[in-house]
C-alpha positions in Angstrom: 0.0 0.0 0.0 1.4 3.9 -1.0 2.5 5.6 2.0 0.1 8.4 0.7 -3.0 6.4 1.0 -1.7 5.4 4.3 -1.5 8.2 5.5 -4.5 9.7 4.4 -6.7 7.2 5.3 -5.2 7.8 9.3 -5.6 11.7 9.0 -9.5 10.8 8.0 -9.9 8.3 10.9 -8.6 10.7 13.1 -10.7 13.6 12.1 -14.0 11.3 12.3 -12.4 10.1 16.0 -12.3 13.9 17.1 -15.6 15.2 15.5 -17.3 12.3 17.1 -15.6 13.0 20.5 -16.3 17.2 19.8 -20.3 15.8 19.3 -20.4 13.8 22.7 -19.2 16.3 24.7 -21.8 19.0 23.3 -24.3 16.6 23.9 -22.9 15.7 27.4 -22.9 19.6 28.1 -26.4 19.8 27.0 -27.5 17.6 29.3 -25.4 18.4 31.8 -26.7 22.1 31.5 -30.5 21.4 31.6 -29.8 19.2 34.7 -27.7 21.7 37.2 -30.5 24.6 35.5 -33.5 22.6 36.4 -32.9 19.8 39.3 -30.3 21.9 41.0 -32.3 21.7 44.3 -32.7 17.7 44.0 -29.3 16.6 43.1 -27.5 15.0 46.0 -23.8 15.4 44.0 -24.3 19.1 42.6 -20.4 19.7 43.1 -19.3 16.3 41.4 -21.9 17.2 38.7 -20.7 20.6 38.2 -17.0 19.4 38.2 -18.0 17.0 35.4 -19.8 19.8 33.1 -16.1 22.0 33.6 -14.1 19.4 32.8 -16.2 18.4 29.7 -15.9 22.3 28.8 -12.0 22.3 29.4 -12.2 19.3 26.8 -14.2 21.4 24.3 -11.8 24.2 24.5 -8.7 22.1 24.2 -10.7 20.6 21.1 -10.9 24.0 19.8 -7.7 25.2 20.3 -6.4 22.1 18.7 -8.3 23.0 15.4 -7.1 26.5 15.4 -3.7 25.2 15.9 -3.7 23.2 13.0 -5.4 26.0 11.0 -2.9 28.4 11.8 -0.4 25.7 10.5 -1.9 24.6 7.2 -2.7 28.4 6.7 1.5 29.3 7.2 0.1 32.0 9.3 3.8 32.6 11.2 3.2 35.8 12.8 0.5 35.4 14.8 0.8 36.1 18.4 0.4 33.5 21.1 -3.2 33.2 22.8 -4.9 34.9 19.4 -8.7 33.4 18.9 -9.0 31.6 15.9 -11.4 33.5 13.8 -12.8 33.2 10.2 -9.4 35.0 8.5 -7.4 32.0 9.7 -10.1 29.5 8.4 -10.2 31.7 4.5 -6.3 31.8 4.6 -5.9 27.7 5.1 -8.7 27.5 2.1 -6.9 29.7 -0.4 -3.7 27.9 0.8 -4.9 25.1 0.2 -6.4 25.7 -3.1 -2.6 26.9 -4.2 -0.8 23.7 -3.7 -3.7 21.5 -5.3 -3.4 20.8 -8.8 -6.7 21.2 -10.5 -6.0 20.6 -14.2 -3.4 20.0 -16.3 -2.8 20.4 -19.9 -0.8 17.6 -21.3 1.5 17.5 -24.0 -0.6 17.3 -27.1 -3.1 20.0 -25.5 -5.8 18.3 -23.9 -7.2 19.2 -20.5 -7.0 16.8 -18.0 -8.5 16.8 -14.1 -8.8 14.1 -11.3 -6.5 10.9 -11.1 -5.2 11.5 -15.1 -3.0 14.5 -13.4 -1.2 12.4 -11.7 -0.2 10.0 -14.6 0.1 12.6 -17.0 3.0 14.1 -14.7 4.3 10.3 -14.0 4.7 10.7 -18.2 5.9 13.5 -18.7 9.0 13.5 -15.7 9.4 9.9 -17.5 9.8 11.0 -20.6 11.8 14.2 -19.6 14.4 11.8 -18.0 14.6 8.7 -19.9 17.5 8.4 -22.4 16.5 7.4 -25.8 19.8 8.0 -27.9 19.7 6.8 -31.7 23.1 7.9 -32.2 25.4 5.2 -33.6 28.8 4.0 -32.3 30.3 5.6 -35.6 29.0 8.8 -35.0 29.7 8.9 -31.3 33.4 8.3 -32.0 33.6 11.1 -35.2 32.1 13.5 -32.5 34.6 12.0 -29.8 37.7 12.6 -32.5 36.5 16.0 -33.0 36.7 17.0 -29.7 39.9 19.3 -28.0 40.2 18.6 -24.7 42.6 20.5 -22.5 45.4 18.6 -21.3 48.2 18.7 -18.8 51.7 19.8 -19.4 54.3 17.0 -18.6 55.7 18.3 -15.8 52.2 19.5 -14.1 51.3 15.6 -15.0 54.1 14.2 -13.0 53.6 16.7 -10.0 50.2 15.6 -10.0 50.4 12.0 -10.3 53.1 12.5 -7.2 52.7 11.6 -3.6 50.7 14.0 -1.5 53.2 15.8 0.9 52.4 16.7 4.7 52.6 20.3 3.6 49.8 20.3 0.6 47.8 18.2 3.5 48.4 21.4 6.1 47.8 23.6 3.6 44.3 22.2 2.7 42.9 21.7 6.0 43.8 25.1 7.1 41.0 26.1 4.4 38.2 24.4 5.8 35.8 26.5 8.4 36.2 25.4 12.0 33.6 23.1 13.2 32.4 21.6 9.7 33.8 18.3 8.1 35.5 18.5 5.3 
């Protein structure tokens, strides 16, 4: 299975998981509400009930502040200042983000539109194509080209200097060029 899918699939799970959890504890607050409102008089545990209901709403919030998190995130939003609400411009800045980085349509190489899962082959082609080495270039030409060619090359004596043993001095020399604290 492709890593992508993989992924996915667990970001969608967990987004059901907290939604579902995010609709309990509305509900639970609900109820929780209409009974401290109404029975306050006849319940025997009104401070474990009302410890329950802030708790729940601490949940909500942390919830909430989770979301805006990850809006301010997906939105690239790195300026804003610790402890700001999320709000609706956070929400509109992750959309058009978002709408940026997705690949609607693509026109392929003989001009045709394309949309949906044919964008991804039609990229797969393309790079393919772009990078695959299809040479009809015979030996015979290759070496006429080859013969053609003037390459620089050495002078004698900077041949034999170079095909020499390193000394301890050109080794000094070197290393005193490299920054302190990096490898070479």
């Amino acid at each position: 299975m492709e890593l992508r899918s993989v992924t996915i699939s667990y970001a969608k799970g967990k987004a059901k998981e907290t939604s579902k959890r995010e609709h309990t504890i509305k509900n639970e607050l609900e109820k929780r509400d209409r009974d401290i409102v109404c029975n306050s008089c006849e319940l025997m545990n009104i401070d474990y009930e009302l410890k329950q209901y802030e708790d729940l709403k601490k949940e909500l919030q942390q919830l909430y502040e989770n979301k805006a998190w990850a809006a301010k995130f997906r939105s690239k939003c790195l300026w804003v200042e610790k402890g700001e609400r999320p709000t609706k411009y956070f929400f509109n800045l992750e959309k058009r983000n978002y709408s940026r980085r997705v690949i609607a349509e693509l026109e392929l190489e003989k001009g045709e539109i394309t949309n949906g899962n044919q964008i991804l082959s039609g990229i797969k082609n393309y790079f393919t194509n772009l990078y695959s080495s299809k040479t009809d270039v015979s030996e015979e030409q290759f070496s006429f080209y080859a013969e053609q060619l003037e390459l620089p090359r050495l002078s004698y004596a900077v041949s034999v200097k170079a095909d020499g043993l390193l000394t301890y001095e050109e080794c000094k020399e070197r290393l005193d060029t490299f920054s302190a604290g990096k490898s070479p």
